[in-house]
Structure formats: C-alpha cells, structure tokens
C-alpha positions as CSV (number, residue, x, y, z in Angstrom):
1,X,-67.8,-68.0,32.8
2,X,-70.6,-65.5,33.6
3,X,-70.1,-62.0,33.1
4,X,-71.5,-59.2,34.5
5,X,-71.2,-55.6,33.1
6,X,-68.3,-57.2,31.2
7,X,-66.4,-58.4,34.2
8,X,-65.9,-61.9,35.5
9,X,-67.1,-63.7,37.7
10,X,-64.6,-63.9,41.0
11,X,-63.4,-66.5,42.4
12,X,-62.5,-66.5,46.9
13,X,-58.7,-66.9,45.6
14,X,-59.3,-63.8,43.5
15,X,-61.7,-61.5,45.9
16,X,-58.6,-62.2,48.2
17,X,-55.7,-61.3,46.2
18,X,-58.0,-58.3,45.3
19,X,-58.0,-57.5,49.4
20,X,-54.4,-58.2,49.9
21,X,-53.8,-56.0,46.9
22,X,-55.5,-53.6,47.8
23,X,-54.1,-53.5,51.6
24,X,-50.8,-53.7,49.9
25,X,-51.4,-50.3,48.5
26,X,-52.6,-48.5,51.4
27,X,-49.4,-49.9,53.4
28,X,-47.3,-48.5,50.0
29,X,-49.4,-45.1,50.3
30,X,-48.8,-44.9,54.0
31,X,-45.0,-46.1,54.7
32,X,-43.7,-45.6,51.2
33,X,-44.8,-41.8,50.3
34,X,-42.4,-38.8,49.9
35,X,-44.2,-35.6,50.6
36,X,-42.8,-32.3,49.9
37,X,-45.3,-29.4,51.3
38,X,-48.8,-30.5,51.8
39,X,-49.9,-31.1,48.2
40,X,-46.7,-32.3,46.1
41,X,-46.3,-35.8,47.1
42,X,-44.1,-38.9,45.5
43,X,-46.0,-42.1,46.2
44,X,-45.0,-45.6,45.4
45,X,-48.2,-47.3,45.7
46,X,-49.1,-47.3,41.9
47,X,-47.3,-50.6,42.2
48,X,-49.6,-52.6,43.2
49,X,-52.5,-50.8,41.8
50,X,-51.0,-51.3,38.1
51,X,-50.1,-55.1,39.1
52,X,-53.8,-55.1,39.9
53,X,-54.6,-53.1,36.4
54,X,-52.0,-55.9,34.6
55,X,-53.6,-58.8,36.4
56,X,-57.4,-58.6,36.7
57,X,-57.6,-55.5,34.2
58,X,-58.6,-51.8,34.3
59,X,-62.0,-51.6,36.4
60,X,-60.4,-53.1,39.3
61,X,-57.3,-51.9,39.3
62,X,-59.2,-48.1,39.4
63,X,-61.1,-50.0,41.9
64,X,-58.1,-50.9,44.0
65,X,-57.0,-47.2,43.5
66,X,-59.7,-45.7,44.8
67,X,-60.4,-47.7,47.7
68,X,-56.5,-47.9,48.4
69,X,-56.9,-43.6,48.7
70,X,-59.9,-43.9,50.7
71,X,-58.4,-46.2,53.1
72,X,-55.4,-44.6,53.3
73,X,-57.4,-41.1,54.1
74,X,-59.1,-43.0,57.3
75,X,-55.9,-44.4,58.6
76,X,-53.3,-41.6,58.4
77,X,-55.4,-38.7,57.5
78,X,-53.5,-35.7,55.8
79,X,-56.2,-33.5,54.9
80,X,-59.6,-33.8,54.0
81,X,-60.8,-36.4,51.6
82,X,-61.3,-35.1,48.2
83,X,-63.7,-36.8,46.4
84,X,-62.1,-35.6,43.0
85,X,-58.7,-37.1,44.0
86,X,-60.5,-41.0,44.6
87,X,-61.8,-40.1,41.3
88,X,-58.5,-39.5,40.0
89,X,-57.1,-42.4,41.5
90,X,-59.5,-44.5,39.8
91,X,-58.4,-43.3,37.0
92,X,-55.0,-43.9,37.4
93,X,-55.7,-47.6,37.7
94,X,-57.9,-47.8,34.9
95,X,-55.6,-46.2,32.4
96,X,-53.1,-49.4,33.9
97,X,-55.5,-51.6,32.6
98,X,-56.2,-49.9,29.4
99,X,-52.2,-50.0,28.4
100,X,-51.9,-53.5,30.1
101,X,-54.2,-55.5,30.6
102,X,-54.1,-59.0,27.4
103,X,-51.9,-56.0,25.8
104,X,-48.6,-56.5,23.2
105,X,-46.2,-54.0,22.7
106,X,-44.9,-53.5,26.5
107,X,-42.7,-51.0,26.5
108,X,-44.3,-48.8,23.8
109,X,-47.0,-49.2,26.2
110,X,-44.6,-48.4,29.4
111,X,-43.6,-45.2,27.6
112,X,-47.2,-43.7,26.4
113,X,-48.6,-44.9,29.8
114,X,-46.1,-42.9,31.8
115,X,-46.9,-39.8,29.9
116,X,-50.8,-40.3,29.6
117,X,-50.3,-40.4,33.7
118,X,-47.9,-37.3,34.2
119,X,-50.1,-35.4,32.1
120,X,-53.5,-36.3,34.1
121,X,-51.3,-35.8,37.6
122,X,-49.6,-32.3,36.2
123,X,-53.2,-30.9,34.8
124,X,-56.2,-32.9,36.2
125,X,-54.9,-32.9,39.5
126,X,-53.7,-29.2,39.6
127,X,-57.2,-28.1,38.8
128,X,-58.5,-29.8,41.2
129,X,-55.9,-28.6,44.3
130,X,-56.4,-25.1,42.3
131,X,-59.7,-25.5,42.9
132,X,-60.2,-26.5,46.8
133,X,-57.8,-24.0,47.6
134,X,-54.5,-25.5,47.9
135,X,-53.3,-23.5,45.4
136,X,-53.5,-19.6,45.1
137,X,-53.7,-20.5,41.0
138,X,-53.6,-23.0,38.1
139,X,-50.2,-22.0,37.0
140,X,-49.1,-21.9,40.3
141,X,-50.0,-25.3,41.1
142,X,-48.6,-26.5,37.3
143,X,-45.4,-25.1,38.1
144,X,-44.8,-26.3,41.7
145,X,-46.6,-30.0,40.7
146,X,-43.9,-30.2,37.5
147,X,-41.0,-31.3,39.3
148,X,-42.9,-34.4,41.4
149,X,-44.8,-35.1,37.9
150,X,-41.6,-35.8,35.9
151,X,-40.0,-37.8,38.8
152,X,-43.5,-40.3,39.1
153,X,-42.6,-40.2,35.1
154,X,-39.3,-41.6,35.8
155,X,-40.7,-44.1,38.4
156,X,-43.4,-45.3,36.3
157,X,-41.2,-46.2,33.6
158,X,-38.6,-47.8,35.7
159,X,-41.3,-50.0,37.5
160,X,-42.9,-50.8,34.8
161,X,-39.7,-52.5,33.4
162,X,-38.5,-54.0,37.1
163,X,-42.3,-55.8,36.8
164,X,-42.1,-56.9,33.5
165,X,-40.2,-59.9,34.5
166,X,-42.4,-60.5,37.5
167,X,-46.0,-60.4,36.4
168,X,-46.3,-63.8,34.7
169,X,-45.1,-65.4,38.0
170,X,-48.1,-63.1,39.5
171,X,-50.2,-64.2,37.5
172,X,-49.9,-67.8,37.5
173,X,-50.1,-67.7,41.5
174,X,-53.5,-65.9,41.4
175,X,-55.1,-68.1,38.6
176,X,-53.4,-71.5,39.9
C-alpha cells in the first residue's frame, strides 16, 4: 500500500466510514451535550472521535475532531468559532490515536489517556476561554472548568472500557 506523509492510502469503504464518523460526532456534539453556563460543557462525542483515533489512528481521528467542531459550530452555533478550540479538538483525537491506535496495554492506556485529556481540557482550554474573554481570569476559569474536567475524566474511562469489547467488531466491519 502507498503511503503518503505516513498515512494510507483510503479506500471508498473507508473515506465513508470516515464521513459517517464524522457526522456521527457532530449529531453526538449537537443532541448529546450537557452545557452548564456558556463555557463549561459535558460532551459525549469523543466517542466516536476516539473510535475513529482506535480505528484509522491519530491524524484522522484529530481530523474527525476538528471537522466534527467545525460542523457542529455551522449547524447549531453557540458562540463564535474559535479557531484555538478546532485546534484543541484535534488534539483530542490525536492523543486517542497516540494511546490507541496498534497499542498493548489497554487500560494502562485508558487510565494515562483520561488524565493526559483532563489536564489539556482543565489548562489548555482555560487559557484559551481566559484569553477571548470568557473568563474574567486563568484561575477563574481553572476553578469553574474543574468540576466538568473530572466528570469527562470519569466518562472517558468508563467509555473507554464499554468500547473495549466493541472495537474489534468495528474494525472488522470497516476493513471487510
């Protein structure tokens, strides 16, 4: 198989579980989000975006982040779109991939991912509300992000479990 910038080559079957994943997470961002306030929100669609990460590996499952945001801030828009925060999402997707993607050691992995991913959401993201004004300060935001970043904690890990027994039967259905 040819590779380009260390990818693989896709196949239709594969462009269009990429699409379906990828509309799968903006109807998960859209339907299945808990907001509390304008910036402290509990989303569930870093389901499919880490099945995408497990699957097809870290590049596109940032990939399916990002445009999953994007699309998501067209259809229902709740503020602005922050640049920073596609960013952030792609980088949610690719640390996924980097934990799971041809990886051993699942649930070590589960455990370090989750925390990796509440630390980015409780600092990264902070700054960057802190920063266009959605927050009076940095240790403002910290505190009042805290609370939603150990709950997405929780849910990653408890996901990330649920999946486990699932994503070999994913798998086999996209590379059939």
């Amino acid at each position: 198989m040819r590779k380009f910038l260390g990818l693989e080559k896709l196949t239709v079957r594969k462009l269009c579980m990429l699409g379906m994943l990828t509309a799968l997470t903006v109807l998960l961002a859209i339907y299945c989000t808990f907001r509390i306030g304008n910036a402290i929100k509990i989303p569930f669609k870093f389901v499919t975006v880490f099945v995408t990460a497990v699957i097809f590996g870290p590049v596109w499952g940032g990939v399916v982040g990002a445009l999953g945001d994007i699309l998501n801030a067209l259809i229902v828009p709740v503020g602005p779109i922050i640049p920073q925060i596609t960013a952030v999402e792609f980088l949610y997707g690719f640390i996924f991939g980097l934990f799971f993607y041809k990886k051993k050691n699942y649930y070590m992995n589960t455990v370090i991912c989750a925390v990796v991913l509440s630390l980015v959401d409780i600092f990264v993201v902070s700054y960057i509300l802190t920063s266009v004004g959605y927050f009076p300060g940095y240790i403002t935001a910290i505190s009042i992000r805290l609370i939603a970043s150990v709950v997405k904690l929780g849910m990653y890990i408890l996901v990330c479990v649920i999946l486990k027994k699932h994503l070999g039967t994913f798998e086999r259905m996209i590379n059939r």
